[in-house]
N, C-alpha and C positions, 0 to 999 in steps of 0.2 A: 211412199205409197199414200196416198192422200185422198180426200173422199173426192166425189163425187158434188158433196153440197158445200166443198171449200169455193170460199171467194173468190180465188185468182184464177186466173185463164194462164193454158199450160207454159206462155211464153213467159208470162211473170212470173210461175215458178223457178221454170229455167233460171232464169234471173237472182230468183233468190238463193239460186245453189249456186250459182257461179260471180257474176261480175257485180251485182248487186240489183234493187231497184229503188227506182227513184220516189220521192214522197210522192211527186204529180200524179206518177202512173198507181200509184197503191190508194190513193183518194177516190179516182175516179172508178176503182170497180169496188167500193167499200161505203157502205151507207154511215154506218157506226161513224163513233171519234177513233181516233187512229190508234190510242193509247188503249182506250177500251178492247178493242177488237186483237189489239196485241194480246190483253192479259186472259181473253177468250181464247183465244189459239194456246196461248201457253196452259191454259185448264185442261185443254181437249192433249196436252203434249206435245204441242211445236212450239217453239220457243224461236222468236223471231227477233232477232238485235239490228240494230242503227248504228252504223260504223262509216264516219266520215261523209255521213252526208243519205248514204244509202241502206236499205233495207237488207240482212240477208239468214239465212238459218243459220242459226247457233253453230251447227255442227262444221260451218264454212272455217270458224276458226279454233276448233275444237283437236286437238291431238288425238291420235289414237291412244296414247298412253292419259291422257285423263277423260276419254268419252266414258260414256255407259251404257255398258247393251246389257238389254233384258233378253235372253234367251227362253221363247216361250213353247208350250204346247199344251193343246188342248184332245182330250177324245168328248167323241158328241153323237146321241143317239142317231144321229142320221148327217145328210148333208146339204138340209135345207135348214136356214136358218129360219121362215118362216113354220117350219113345221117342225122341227128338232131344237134343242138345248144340247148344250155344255154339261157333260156326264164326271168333266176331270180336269180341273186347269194345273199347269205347276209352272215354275219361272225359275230363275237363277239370273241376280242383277251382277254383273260380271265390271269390273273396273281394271285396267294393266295386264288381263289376263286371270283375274283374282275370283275368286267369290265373295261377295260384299254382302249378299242378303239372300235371303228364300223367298218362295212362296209356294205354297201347295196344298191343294183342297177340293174333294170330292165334292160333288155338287148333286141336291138332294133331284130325282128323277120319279115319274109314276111311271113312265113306258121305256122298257128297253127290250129291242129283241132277241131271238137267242142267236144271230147272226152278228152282233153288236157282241154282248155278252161271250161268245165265244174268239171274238178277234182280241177284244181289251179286258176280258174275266170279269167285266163288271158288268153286276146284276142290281135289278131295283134293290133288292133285300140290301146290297152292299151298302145303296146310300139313303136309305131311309131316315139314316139321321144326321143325314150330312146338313148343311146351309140351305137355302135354297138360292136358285140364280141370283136373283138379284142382289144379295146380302153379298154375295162371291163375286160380283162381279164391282161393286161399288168397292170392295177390300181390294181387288186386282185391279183397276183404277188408278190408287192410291196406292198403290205397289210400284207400277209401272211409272207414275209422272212424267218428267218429260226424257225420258231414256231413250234411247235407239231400238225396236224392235225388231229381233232376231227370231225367225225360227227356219225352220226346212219344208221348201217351198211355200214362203212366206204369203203368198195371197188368200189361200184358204184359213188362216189361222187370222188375221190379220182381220179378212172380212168379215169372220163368223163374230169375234170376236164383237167389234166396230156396232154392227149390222141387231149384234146383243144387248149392246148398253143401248141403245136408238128403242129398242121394243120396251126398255123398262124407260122411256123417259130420256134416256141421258145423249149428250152433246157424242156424236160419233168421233174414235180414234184419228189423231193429225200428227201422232209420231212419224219421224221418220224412222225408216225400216231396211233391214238385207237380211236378203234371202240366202241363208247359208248350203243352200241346193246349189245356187246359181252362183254362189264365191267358190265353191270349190269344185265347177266345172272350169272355173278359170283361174284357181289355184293345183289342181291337184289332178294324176290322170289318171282314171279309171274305166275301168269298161261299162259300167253303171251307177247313178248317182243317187239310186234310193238311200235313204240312213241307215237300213239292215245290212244292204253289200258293203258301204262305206267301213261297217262298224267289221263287218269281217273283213273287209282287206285291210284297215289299217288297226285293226284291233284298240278299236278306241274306248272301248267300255265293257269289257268279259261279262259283267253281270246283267248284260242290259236285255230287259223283259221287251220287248216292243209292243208298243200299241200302250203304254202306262207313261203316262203323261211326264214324270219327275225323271221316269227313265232313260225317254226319246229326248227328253231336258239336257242331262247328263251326257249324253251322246252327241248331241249337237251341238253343246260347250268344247269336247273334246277335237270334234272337229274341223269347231273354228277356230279354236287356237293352232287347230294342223295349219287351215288355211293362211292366218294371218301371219305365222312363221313362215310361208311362201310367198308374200308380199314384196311386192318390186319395192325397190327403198323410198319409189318416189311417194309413193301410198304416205302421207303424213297425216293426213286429219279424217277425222267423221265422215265430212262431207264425198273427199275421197275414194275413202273406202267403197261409199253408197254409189256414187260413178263408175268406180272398174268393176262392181259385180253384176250393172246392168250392160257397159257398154263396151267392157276389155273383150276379147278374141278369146273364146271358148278354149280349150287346148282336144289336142285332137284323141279318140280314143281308142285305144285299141281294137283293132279286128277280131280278135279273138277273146272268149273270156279266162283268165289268169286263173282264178281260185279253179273256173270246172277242170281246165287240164291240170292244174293241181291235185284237185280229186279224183280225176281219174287215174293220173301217175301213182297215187296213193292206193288207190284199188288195184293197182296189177300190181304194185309191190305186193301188196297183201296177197294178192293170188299166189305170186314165185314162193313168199313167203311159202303157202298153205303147200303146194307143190315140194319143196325141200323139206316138209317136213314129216309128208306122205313118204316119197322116194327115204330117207332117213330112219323110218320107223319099219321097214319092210324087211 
């Protein structure tokens, strides 16, 4: 996922995920020196290498077993970035499966409503002394570098974030990114892909608070590692990866949903139960 004020036009990106590009065609939509503009992108988090001649993402030859995804989420007093902030970021930099680092930090707010406050329990009083934006956002920056970001349905987390450092000044986000919503419609079959069903039908995190940022973190680590344990064998690198979660065949989802006839087979036991136990006690 890439801005909108990145340099290349979509087919040169293409390009740089797959067969490579050439110096000629990366000169011509690039004012900068070539070298320069390379170590600008790799500031902003894309990391673009030269391999035999041609141009292409890092993550082209990048293993799944040594990439690095940041697993992120944020809550945010609303969902315009020009009228709301970041109320709560957390991360988890994840290497082989592993946890390799943290990040996580309230972020100081004057306005939150009580429709806010009652979905994520955070209230102004919570972060009155927290950081303020931009302190939190230049530390999660430099948390992030040039990692792979992850989160669940990655474009709103992705843009608020991007769209945040731009209003304090700063170069917008050029990681590349999967959407751990969108791999595990094409890893895993369920009858709904929010991260609350997900967490209850494959019980991926018992303690998980939803809507608390370190929490839905944790949840969405657990689920990608579901996911990437359903990895065709061909899936070998980065770059991979970020292709079959845009462009592999959904898998199909059940007509019915699993957990309600679950619960309801569980309420009419309960019923027989209460029934045997009336008829018993007479």
């Amino acid at each position: 996922m890439l801005s909108n004020e990145f340099h290349l036009d979509s087919k040169s990106i293409a390009k740089l995920a797959n067969k490579g590009l050439c110096l000629d065609s990366l000169k011509k939509q690039i004012d900068e020196d070539v070298d320069l503009i390379l170590e600008l992108w790799h500031a902003q988090g894309l990391k673009v290498v030269k391999h035999q001649g041609n141009f292409y993402f890092d993550t082209k030859f990048t293993s799944l077993k040594d990439a690095v995804f940041c697993i992120v989420d944020i809550e945010t007093n609303g969902s315009k970035v020009d009228k709301h902030q970041i109320i709560e970021i957390a991360a988890l930099k994840i290497q082989n499966g592993t946890v390799i680092d943290t990040f996580e930090s309230l972020v100081k707010c004057d306005e939150i409503n009580e429709h806010i406050t009652l979905i994520t329990g955070i209230s102004v009083n919570e972060t009155k002394n927290a950081p303020p934006s931009k302190k939190v956002l230049q530390e999660f920056q430099l948390f992030l570098a040039d990692s792979i970001f992850v989160a669940h349905d990655v474009k709103f987390d992705y843009k608020f974030i991007s769209e945040s450092f731009k209003k304090f000044g700063f170069a917008p986000l050029l990681n590349r990114s999967v959407c751990s919503l969108a791999l595990a419609e094409r890893t895993l079959t369920s009858y709904r892909y929010a991260l609350s069903y997900l967490n209850d039908k494959f019980a991926l995190y018992p303690a998980a608070t939803h809507h608390r940022a370190m929490s839905d973190v944790i949840t969405t680590y657990e689920l990608f590692k579901l996911s990437l344990e359903s990895l065709d064998k061909n899936i070998k690198t980065a770059e991979d990866l970020i292709k079959f979660s845009k462009e592999a065949k959904r898998l199909k989802r059940p007509k019915f949903d699993p957990l309600q006839e679950m619960a309801q087979e569980i309420e009419e036991d309960n019923k027989e139960e209460e029934k045997e136990e009336e008829v018993s006690s007479e």
